[in-house]
C-alpha positions as a Markdown table, in Angstrom:
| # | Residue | x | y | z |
|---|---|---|---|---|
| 1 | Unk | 26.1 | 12.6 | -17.0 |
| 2 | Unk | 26.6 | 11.5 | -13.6 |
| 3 | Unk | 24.6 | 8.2 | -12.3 |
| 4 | Unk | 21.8 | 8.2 | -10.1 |
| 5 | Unk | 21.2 | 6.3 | -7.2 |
| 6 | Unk | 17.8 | 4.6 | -6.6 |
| 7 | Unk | 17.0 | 2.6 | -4.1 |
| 8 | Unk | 13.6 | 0.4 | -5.0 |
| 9 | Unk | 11.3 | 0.6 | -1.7 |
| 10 | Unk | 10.0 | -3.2 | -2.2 |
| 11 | Unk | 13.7 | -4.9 | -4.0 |
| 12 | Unk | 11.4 | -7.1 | -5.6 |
| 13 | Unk | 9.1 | -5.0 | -7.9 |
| 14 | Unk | 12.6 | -3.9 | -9.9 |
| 15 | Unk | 11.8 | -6.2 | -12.9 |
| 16 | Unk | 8.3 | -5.2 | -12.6 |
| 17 | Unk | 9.2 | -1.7 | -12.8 |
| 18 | Unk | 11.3 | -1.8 | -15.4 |
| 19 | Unk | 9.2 | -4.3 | -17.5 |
| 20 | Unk | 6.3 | -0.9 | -17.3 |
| 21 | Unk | 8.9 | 1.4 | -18.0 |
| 22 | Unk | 10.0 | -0.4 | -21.5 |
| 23 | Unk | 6.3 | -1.1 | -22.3 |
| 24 | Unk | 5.2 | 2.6 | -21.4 |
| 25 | Unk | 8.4 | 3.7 | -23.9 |
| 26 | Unk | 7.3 | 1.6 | -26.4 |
| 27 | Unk | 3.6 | 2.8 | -26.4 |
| 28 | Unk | 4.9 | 6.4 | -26.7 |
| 29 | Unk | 7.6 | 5.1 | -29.9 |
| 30 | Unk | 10.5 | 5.9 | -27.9 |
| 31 | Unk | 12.0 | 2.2 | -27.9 |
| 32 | Unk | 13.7 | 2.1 | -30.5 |
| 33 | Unk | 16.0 | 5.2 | -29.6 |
| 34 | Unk | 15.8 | 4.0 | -26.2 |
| 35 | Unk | 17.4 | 0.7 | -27.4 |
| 36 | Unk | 19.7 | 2.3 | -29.8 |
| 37 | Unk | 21.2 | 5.6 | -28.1 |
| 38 | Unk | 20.2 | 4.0 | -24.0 |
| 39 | Unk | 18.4 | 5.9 | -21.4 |
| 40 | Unk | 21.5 | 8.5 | -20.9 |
| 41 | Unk | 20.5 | 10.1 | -24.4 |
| 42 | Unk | 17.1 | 11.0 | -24.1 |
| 43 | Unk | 15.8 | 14.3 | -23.4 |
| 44 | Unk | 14.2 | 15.0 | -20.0 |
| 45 | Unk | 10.9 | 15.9 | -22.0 |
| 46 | Unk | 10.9 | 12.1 | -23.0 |
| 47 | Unk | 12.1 | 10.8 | -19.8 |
| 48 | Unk | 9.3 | 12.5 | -18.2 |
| 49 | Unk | 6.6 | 11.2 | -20.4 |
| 50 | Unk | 7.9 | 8.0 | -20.0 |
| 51 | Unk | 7.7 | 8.5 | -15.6 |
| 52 | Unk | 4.6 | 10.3 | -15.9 |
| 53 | Unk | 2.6 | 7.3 | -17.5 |
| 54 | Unk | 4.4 | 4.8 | -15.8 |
| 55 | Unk | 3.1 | 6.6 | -12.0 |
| 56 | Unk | -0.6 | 7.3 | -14.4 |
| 57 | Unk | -0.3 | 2.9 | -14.6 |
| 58 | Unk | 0.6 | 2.1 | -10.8 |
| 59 | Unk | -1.8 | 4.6 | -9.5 |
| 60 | Unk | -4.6 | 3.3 | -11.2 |
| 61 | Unk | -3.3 | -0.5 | -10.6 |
| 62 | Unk | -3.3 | 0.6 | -7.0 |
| 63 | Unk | -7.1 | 1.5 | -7.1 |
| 64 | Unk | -8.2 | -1.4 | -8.8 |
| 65 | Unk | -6.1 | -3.3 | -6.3 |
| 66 | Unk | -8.3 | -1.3 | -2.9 |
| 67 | Unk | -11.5 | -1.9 | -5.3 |
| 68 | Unk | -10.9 | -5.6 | -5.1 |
| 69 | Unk | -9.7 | -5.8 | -1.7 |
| 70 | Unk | -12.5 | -4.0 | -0.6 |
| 71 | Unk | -15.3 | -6.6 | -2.4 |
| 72 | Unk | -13.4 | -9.4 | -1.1 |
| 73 | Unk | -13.5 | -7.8 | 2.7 |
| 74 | Unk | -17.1 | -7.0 | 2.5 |
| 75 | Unk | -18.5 | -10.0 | 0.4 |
């Protein structure tokens, strides 16, 4: 399988990323085979859950993030 490039848009969320990517796998039981077999060997069914709830998490972190910013600008 050939690698990927990815470039992270803010270089410092990386570890962030990655720590709500394992803990997203983990909540759907794929850690242990992601551990075991590594990222390469999982289907793209799997991989895609795993994306899908990780964008679900940042999305609403984002909106909790505007709520607060908004209070704080208006109180």
């Amino acid at each position: 399988m050939a690698e990927r490039s990815r470039k992270t848009i803010v270089p410092r969320a990386e570890s962030a990323l990655d720590e709500v990517k394992y803990e997203v796998a983990n909540e759907l039981g794929l850690l242990e085979k992601i551990k075991s077999q590594g990222w390469g060997e999982m289907t793209t069914r799997e991989v895609g859950r795993v994306g899908g709830q990780m964008v679900r998490r940042l999305i609403h972190a984002a909106e909790e993030s505007l709520v607060q910013e908004n209070k704080t600008n208006k109180g």
